[in-house]
N, C-alpha and C positions, 0 to 999 in steps of 0.2 A: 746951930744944931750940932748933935755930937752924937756919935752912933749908941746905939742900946739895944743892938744886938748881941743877944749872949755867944751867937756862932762864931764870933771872933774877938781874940784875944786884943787886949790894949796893946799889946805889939805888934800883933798882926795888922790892925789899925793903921800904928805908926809906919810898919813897910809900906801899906799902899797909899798912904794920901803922898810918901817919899816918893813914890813908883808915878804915881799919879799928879802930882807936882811938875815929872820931869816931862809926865805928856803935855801937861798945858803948857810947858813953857815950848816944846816941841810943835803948839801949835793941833794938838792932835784932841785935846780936850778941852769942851765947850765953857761958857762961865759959871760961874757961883763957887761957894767954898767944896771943896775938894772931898768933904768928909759927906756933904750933900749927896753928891757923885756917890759915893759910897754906901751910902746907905737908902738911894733907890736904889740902886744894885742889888742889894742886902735883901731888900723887900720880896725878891722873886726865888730867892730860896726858897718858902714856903712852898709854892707853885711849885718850883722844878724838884723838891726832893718828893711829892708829895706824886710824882707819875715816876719815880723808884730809875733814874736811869743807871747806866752804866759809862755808857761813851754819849759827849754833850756835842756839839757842833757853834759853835762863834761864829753868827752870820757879821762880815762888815764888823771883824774884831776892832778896828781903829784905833782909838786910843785905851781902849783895855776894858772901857767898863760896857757890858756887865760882864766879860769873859776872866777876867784876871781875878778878878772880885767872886766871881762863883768859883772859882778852880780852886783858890784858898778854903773858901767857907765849906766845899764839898771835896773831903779828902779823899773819897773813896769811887772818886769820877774819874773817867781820864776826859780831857777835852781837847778838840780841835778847835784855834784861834784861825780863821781864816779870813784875809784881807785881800786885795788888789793892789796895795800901791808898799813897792819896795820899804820907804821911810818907815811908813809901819809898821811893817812887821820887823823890819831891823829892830824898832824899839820894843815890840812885843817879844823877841828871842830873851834881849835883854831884862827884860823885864822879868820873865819865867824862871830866870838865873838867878833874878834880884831876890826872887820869893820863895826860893828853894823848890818852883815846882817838880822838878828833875822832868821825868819820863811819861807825867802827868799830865803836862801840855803841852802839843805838838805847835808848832807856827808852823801855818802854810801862806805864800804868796802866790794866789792866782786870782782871777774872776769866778764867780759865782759859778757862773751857767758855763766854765770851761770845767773846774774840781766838781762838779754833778754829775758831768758823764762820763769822770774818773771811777772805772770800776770797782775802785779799793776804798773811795767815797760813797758812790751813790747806795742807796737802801740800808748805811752804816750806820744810822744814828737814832738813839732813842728819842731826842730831845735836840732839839734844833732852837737855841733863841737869839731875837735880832732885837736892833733897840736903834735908833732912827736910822736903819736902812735901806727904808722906800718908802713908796705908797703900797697900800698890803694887796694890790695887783703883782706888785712887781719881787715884793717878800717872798707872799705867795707861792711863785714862778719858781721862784731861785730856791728857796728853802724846800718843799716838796721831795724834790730827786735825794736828796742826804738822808730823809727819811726812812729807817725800815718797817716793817708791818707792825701797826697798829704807835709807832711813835709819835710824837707830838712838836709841834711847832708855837713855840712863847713867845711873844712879841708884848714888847709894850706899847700901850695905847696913850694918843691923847684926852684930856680931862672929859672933850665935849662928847655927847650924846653921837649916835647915826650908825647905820647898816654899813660895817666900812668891810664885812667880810658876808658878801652874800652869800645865799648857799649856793645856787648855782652855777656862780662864780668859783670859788674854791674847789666844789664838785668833777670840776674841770680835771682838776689836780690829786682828787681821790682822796680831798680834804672835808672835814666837817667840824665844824666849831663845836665845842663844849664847853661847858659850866667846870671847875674845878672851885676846891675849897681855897679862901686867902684869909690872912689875918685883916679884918676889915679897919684896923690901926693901919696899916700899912699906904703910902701915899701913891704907890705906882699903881697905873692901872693897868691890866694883862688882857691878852686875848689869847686864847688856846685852841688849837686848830688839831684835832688827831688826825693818822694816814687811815683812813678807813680801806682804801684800796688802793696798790702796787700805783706813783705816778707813773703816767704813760710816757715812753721810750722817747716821744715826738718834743718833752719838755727836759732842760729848760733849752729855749731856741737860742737863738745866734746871739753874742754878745750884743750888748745894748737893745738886743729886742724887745725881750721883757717890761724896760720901763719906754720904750718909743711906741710901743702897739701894746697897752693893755689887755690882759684876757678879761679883765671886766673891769665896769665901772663902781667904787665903793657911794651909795648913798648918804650923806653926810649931812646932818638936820645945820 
């Protein structure tokens, strides 16, 4: 596969499968060709230019994609890369230098539910997306508090069918799932969750909570 997205140039390309090259060999990024990586990445631009944000949030930035890959394709975003584990975000600092993003994206090293009840985080962000960084209880949890009124939370979904974001569940979190427009060519599958109401002060709870005590169960066919 070879990308054919017009959002990015054949040399913009070439920077990130370079950038993205040096994650897998770092261990930070999963298998298959590099440009694949890319171009599910590529896919959620549709979704995220199409809810107009300004400031993005990188849930579980890890090995870059889809954070580094949307920071490129959306020049006119500023983003937060946020991970937990030192190596990473070394490599993500790096990385932002490698692609000239300057002042466009910030690396942060923290845990989720500690940068959520960072006051200069929490309620900041138009558009929060994650891409395998929980099960969507524990997404959910952590994504919510970065949200501010009326933003949205993108995740990508796996291929199978199932109720993996109830509403009463989410509800919890002053989230509610919607319908948004995709390119139906596109392989990724997305789930889109708005803040319909301010998360409550009491989320997200203590490290490691979130995914040890589920706020709900996802029904999964």
């Amino acid at each position: 596969m070879t990308s054919g997205h017009p959002v990015l140039s054949p040399v913009d390309i070439q920077r990130l499968s370079a950038v993205l090259d040096r994650s897998r060999a770092l261990g930070f990024l999963g298998p298959g060709p590099v440009v694949v990586h890319i171009d599910l990445a590529l896919d959620l631009v549709t979704t995220v230019s199409s809810l107009a944000p300004t400031t993005v949030l990188d849930l579980g930035s890890g090995g870059g994609v889809p954070g580094l890959v949307l920071a490129l394709a959306l020049p006119r975003v500023t983003f937060t890369l946020l991970d937990a584990a030192e190596r990473r975000t070394r490599f993500l600092a790096e990385a932002v230098v490698d692609l000239d993003l300057g002042t466009r994206a910030v690396v942060r090293c923290e845990r989720a539910e500690v940068a959520g009840r960072d006051p200069a985080l929490r309620h900041h962000f138009d558009v929060v997306v994650a891409r395998s960084f929980g099960p969507p209880a524990t997404t959910a949890e952590c994504a919510a508090p970065f949200l501010g009124p009326g933003g949205h939370l993108v995740v990508t979904e796996p291929p199978e069918d199932g109720s993996r974001w109830p509403a009463d569940g989410v509800a919890q979190l002053g989230l509610r799932q919607v319908d948004v427009d995709r390119d139906p060519h596109h392989e990724t599958n997305v789930a889109v969750l708005r803040a319909v109401e301010p998360c409550p002060e009491r989320f997200p709870r203590r490290n490691g909570v979130p995914a040890k005590r589920p706020l709900f169960v996802s029904r999964e066919t």
